[in-house]
Structure formats: C-alpha cells, structure tokens
Backbone as numpy.savetxt, mean C-alpha at the origin, in Angstrom:
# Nx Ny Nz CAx CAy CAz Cx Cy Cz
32.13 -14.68 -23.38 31.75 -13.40 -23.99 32.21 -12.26 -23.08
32.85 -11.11 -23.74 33.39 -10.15 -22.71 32.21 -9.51 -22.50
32.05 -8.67 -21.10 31.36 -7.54 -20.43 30.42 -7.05 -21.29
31.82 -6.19 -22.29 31.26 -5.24 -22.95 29.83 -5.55 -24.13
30.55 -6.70 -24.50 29.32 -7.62 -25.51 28.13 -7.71 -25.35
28.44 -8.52 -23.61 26.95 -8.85 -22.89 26.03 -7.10 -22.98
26.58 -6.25 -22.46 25.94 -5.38 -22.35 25.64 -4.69 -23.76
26.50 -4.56 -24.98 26.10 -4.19 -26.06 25.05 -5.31 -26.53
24.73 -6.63 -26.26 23.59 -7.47 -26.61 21.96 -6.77 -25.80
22.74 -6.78 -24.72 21.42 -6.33 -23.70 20.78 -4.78 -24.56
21.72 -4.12 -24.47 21.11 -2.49 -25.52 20.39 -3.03 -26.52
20.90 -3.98 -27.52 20.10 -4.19 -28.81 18.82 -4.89 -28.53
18.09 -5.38 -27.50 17.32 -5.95 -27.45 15.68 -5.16 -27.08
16.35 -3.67 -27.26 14.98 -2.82 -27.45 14.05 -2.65 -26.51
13.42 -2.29 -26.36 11.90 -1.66 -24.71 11.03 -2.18 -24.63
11.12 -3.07 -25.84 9.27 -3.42 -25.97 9.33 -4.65 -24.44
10.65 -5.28 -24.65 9.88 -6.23 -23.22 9.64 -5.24 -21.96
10.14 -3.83 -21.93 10.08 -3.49 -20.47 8.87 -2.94 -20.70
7.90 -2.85 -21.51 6.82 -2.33 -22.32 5.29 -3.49 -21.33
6.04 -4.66 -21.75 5.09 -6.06 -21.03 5.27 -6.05 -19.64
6.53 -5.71 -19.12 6.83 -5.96 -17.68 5.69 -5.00 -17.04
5.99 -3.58 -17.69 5.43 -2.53 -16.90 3.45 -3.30 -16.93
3.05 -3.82 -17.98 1.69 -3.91 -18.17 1.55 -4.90 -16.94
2.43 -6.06 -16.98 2.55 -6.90 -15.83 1.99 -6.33 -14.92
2.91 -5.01 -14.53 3.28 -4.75 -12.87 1.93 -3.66 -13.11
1.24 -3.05 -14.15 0.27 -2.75 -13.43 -1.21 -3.44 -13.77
-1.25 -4.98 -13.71 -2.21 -5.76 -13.68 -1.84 -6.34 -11.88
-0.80 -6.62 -11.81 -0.58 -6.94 -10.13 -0.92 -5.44 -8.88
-0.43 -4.32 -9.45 -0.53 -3.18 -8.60 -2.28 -3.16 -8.76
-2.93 -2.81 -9.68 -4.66 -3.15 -10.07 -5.23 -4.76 -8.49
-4.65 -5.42 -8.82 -5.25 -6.79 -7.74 -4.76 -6.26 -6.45
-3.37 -5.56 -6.14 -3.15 -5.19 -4.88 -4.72 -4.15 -3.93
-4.44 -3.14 -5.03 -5.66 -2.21 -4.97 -7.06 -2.81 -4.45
-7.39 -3.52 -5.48 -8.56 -4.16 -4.99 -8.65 -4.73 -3.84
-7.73 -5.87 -3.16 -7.39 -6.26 -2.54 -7.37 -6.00 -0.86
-6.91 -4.51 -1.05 -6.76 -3.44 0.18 -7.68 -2.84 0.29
-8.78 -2.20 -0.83 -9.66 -1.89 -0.40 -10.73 -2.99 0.27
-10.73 -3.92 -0.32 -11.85 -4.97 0.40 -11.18 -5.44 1.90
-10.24 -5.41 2.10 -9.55 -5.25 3.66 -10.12 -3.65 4.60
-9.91 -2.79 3.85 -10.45 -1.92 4.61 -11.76 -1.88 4.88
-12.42 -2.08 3.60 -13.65 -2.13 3.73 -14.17 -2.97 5.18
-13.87 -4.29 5.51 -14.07 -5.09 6.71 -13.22 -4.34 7.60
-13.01 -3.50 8.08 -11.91 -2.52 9.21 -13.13 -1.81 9.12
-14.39 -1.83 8.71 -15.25 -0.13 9.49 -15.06 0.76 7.88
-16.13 1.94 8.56 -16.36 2.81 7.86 -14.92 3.86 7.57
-15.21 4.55 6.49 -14.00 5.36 6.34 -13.55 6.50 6.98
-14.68 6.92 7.65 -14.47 8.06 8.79 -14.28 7.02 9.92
-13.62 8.23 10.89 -13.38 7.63 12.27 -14.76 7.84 13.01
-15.31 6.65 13.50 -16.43 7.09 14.57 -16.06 6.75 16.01
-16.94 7.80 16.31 -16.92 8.37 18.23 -17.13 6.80 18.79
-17.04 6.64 19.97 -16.45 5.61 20.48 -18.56 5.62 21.24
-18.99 4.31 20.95 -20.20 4.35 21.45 -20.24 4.64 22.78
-21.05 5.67 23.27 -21.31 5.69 24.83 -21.64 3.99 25.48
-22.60 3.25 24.75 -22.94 1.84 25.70 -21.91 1.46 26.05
-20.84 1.57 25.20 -19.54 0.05 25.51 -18.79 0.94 26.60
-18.70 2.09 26.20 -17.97 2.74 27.66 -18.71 2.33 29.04
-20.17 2.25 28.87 -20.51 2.15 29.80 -20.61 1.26 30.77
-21.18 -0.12 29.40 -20.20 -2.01 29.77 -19.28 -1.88 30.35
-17.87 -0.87 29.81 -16.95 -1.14 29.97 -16.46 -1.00 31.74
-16.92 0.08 31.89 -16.82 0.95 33.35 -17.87 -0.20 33.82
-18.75 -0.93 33.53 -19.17 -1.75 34.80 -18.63 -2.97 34.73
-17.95 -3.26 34.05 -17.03 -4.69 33.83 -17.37 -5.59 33.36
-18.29 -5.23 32.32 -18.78 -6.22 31.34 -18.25 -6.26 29.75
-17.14 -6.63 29.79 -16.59 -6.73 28.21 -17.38 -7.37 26.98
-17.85 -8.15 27.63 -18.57 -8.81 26.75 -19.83 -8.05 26.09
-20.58 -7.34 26.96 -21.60 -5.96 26.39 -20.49 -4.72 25.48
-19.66 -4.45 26.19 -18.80 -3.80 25.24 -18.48 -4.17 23.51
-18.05 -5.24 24.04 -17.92 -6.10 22.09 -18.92 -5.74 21.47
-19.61 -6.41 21.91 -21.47 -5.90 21.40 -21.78 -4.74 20.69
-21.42 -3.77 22.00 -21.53 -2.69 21.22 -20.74 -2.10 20.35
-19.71 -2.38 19.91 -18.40 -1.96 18.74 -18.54 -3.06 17.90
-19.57 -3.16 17.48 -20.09 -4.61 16.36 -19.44 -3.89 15.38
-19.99 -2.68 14.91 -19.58 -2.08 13.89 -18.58 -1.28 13.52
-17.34 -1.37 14.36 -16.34 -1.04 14.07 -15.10 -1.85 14.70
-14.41 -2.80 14.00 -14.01 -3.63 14.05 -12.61 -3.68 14.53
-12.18 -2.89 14.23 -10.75 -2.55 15.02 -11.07 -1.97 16.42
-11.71 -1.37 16.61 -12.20 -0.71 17.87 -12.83 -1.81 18.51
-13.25 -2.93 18.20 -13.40 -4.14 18.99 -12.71 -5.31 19.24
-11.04 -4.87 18.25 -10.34 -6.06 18.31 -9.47 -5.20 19.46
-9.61 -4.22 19.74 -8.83 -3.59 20.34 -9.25 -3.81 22.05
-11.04 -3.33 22.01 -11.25 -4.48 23.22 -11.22 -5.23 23.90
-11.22 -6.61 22.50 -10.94 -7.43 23.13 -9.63 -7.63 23.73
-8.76 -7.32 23.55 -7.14 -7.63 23.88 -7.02 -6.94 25.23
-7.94 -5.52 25.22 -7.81 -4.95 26.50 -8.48 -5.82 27.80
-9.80 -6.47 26.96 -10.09 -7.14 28.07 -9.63 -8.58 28.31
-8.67 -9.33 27.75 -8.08 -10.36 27.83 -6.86 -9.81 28.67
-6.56 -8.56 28.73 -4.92 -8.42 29.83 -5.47 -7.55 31.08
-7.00 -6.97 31.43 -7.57 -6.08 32.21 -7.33 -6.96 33.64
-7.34 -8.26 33.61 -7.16 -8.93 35.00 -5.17 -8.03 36.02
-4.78 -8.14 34.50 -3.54 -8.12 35.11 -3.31 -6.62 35.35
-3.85 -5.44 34.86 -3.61 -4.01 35.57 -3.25 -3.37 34.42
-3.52 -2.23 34.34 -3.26 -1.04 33.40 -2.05 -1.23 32.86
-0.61 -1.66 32.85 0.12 -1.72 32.51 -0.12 -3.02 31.18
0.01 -3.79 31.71 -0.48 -5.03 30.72 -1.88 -4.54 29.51
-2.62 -4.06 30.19 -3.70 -3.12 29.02 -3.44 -2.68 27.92
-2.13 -1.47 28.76 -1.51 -0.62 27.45 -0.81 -1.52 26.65
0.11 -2.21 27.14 1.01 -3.14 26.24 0.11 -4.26 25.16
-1.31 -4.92 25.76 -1.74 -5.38 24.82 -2.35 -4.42 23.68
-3.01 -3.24 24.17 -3.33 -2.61 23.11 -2.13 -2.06 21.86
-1.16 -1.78 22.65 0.07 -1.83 21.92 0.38 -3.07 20.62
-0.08 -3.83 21.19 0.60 -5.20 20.15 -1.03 -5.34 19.45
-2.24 -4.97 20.18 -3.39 -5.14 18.91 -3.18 -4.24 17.83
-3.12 -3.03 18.15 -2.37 -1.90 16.88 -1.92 -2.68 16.24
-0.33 -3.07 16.58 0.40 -3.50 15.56 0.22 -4.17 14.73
-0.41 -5.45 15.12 -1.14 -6.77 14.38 -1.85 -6.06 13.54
-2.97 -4.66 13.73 -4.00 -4.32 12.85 -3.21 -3.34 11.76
-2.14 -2.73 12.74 -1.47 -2.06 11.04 -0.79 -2.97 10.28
0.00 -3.92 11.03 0.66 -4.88 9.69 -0.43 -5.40 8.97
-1.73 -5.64 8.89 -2.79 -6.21 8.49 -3.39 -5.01 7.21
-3.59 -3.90 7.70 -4.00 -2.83 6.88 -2.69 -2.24 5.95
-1.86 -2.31 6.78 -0.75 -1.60 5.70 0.36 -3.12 4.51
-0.03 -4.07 4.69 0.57 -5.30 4.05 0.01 -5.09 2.81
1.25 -5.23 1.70 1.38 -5.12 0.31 1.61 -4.22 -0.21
1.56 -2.67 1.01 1.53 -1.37 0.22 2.62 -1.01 -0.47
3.99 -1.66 0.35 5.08 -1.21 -0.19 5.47 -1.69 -1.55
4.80 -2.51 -2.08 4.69 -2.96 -3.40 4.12 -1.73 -4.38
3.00 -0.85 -3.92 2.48 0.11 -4.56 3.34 1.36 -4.42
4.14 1.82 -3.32 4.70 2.57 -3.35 6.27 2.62 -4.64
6.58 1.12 -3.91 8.09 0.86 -5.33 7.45 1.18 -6.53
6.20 0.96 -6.60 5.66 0.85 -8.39 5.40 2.51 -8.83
4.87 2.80 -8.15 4.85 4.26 -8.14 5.86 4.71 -8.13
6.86 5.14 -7.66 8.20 5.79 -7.44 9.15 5.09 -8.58
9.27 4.25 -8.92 10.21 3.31 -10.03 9.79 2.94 -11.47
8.33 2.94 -12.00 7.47 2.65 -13.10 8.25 3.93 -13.98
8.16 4.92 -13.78 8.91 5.91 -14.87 9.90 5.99 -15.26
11.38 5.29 -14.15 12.78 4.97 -14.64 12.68 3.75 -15.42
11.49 2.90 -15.14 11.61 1.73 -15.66 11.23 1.81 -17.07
10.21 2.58 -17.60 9.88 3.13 -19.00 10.64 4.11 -19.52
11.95 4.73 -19.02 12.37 5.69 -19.33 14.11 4.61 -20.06
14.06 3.29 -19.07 14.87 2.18 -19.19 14.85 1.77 -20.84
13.04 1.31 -21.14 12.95 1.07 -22.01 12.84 1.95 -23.13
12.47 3.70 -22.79 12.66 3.90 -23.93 14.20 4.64 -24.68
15.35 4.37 -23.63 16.92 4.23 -23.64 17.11 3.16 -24.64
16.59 1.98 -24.26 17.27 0.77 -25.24 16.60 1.03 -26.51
15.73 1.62 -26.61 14.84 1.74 -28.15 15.45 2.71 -28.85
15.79 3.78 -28.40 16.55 4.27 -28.88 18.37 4.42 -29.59
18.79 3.19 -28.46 19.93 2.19 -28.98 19.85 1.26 -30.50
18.67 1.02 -30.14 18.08 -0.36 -31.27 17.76 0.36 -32.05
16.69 1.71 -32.57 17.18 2.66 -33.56 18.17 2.74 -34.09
19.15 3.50 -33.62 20.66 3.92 -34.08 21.25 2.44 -34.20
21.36 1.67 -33.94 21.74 0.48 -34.47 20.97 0.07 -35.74
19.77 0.14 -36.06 18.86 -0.13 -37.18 19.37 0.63 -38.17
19.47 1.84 -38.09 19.93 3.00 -38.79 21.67 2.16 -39.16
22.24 2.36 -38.49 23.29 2.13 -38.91 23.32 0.74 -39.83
22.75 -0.41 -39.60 22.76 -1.50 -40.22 22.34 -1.35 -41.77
21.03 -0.92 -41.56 20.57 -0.75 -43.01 20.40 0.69 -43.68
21.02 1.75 -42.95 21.65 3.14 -43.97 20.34 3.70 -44.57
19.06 3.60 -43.29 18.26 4.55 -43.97 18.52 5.90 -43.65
17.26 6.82 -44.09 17.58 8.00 -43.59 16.55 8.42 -42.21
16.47 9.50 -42.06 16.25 10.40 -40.92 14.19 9.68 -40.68
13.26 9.38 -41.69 12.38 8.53 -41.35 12.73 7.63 -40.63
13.51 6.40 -40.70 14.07 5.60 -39.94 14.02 5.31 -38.61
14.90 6.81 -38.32 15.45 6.98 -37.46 14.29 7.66 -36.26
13.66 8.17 -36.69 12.36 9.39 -36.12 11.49 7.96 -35.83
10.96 7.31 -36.64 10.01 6.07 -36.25 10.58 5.00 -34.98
11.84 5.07 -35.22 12.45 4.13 -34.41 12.25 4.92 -32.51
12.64 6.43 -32.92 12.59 7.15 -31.76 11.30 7.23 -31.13
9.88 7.42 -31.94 8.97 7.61 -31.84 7.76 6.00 -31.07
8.38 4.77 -31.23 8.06 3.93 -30.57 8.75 3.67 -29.32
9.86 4.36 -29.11 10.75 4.40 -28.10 9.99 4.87 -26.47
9.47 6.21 -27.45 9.15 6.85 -26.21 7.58 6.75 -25.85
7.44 5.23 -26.42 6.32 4.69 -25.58 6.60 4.25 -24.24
7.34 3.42 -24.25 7.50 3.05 -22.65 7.73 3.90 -21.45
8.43 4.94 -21.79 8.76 5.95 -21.08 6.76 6.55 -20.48
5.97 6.84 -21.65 4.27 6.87 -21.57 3.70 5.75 -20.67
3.93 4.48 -20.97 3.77 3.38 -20.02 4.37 3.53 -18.62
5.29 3.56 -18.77 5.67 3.86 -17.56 4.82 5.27 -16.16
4.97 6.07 -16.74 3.83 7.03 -16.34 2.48 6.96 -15.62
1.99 6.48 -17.24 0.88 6.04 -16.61 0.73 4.85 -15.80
1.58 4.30 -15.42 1.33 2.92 -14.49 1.73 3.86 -13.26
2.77 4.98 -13.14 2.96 5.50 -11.74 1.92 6.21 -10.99
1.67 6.83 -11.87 0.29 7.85 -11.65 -0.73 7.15 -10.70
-1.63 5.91 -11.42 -2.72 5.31 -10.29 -1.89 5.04 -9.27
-0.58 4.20 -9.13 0.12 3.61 -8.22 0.10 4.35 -7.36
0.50 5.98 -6.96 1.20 6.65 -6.25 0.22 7.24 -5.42
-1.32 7.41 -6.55 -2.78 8.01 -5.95 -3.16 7.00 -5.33
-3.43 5.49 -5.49 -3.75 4.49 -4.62 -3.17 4.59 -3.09
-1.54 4.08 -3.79 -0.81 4.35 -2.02 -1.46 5.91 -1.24
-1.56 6.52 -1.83 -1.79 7.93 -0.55 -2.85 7.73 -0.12
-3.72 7.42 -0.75 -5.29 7.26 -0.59 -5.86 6.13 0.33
-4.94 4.82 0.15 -4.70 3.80 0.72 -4.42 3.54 2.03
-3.41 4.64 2.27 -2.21 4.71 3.48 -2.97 5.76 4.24
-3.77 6.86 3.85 -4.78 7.48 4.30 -5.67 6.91 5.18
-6.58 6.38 4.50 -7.93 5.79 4.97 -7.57 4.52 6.12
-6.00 4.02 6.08 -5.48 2.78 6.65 -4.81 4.15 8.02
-4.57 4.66 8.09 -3.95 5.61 9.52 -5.31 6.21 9.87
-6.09 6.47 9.46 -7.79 7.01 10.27 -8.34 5.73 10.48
-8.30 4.81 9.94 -9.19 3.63 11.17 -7.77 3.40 12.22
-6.64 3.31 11.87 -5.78 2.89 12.60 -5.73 3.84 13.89
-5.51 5.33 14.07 -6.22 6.21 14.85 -6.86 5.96 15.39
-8.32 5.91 15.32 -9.80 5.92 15.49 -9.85 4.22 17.02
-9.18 3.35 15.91 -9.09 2.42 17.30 -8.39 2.46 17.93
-6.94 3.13 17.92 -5.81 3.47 18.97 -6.53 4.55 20.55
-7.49 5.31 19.50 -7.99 6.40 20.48 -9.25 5.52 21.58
-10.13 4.90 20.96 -11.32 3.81 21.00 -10.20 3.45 22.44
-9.39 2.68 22.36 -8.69 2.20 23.48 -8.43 2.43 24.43
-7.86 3.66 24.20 -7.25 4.13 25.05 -8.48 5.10 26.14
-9.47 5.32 25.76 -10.79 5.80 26.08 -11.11 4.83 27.24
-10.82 3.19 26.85 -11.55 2.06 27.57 -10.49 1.93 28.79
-9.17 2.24 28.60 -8.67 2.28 29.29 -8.68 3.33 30.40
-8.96 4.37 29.82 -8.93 5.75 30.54 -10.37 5.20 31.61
-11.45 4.78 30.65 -12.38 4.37 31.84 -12.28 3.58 32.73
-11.48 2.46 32.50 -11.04 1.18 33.64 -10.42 1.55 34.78
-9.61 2.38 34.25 -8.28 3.08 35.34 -8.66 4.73 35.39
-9.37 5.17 35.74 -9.63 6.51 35.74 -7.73 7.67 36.05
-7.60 6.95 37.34 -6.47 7.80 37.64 -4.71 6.90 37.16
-5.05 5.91 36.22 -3.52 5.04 35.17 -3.44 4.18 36.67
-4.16 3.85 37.54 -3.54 3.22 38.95 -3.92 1.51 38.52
C-alpha cells in the first residue's frame, strides 16, 4: 500500500478513538494524583516546620538517636538526620555529601511520576485538537460519499470538536495538579535541606 493511502486510511478513521485514549490518560493522570498526594502526605505536613529546638540540642550533644526522636514528625527532616549521622564519624565534608545524596533520594521519591502529569497537561489539547482534525476529514469524506447537504456536514463538524473539549478538559486538572504537586514537593524538599544543614551548622559550628 503506498504512503499516501496509509495516511488517507489513517484520516478516515475519525477522533472518536483519540476521544477513549484521552479518557484513558485521564483515568491514569487521576491514580497518579492520588498516588502523590498519599506520598506527600507521609513526607510531613504541608507547611515547612521550624526545626525542633530538642533535636538541635541531641544533636550538639551527640546523641542522634534523641535527635530522630525528636523529628518523629517530620520525616524528611529525619531521613536527613539520619544520613548525617551515619557519615558524622567521618567530618563535615562527608555530612554535606551525605545530606546531598539524602535530598536526592527524597526528591526522586517526591517528584517520581510527575513528568507523566506534566506531558498530559502540555499535550492533552494537541491530542484532542488531533482528533478533532480527523473528524473533520471523516465529515468531508461522509459528505462527499453520500451527497448530503450542509446538515451533514455541520453534525459531522459538531462531534468533531468534541475531542478537541476532551482534550482540555483533561489538561486543565493535569497542569493544576503538577503545579500544586511540584509545589508542596519543593517546600518539604526545602524545609529538610534547611533542617540539615542547621544539624550540621550545629556539629561543626565553624565547617572545621
């Protein structure tokens, strides 16, 4: 079959499937959502909180283990601890670098799957705008086949530019999730970067 065929087959085959895809992709973007919030939710509250005076105070007497304790309730700020106090034998340098790599571990952890919400957001409207292109092909092909008139043709257009609506509305939550998402995921991510660096500042008063 030449090129041109394949692709004049592909036109006639109308929007309605990109119609299902899009419902697809926002029943999966919906489970992502959920998903991330119940991850954050176990990361701590949604504000950043002040770094408890006790654990500083554990901390400065060299008891990590009272420290944990006290950052029960904010969980990045105690995974962050701990790592500081698993490399504290070896000197401020090793500190920073583990806190360095606890971050990371905790943003790939908080920020995993988002980029799925972002593509859906940013791409859901070309993708309904996809389907309501081919519907409008499959119209004017309808029209032409069976020689109605301008009703026809208007109905044919008028289911068209559903998907293009689908599409939309699937970007819309997508795009408010990710910001909202990516938000609340950089303020705990913050909040324990700072938490750290606090414990550190107390261990090593002068970085020695």
């Amino acid at each position: 079959m030449h090129s041109l065929d394949i692709i004049r087959a592909f036109a006639g085959t109308g929007g309605d499937w990109v119609i299902h895809l899009l419902v697809l992709s926002s029943v999966l973007a919906l489970g992502v959502i959920i998903e991330r919030v119940i991850v954050l939710r176990r990361c701590g509250a949604a504000q950043a909180a002040p770094l408890p005076e006790a654990a500083l105070a554990a901390w400065r007497k060299g008891d990590p283990a009272a420290a944990l304790n006290a950052l029960a309730g904010q969980p990045l700020a105690a995974e962050a601890a701990g790592a500081l106090a698993a490399a504290a034998p070896a000197g401020p340098a090793e500190a920073e670098q583990a806190l360095q790599e606890a971050m990371n571990r905790a943003r790939w952890r908080l920020e995993r799957r988002m980029t799925l919400l972002g593509t859906l957001g940013n791409n859901a409207p070309f993708v309904g705008l996809l389907g309501t292109v081919l519907g409008v092909v499959r119209a004017f092909r309808d029209l032409a086949q069976s020689g109605g008139g301008a009703e026809t043709v208007m109905r044919g257009l008028s289911e068209a530019l559903v998907a293009t609506a689908v599409g939309i509305l699937v970007a819309i939550p997508c795009v408010a999730a990710y910001n909202l998402l990516t938000r609340a995921a950089s303020v705990r991510l913050a909040a324990a970067e700072t938490a750290g660096r606090r414990l550190i500042s107390a261990r090593w008063p002068s970085g020695a």
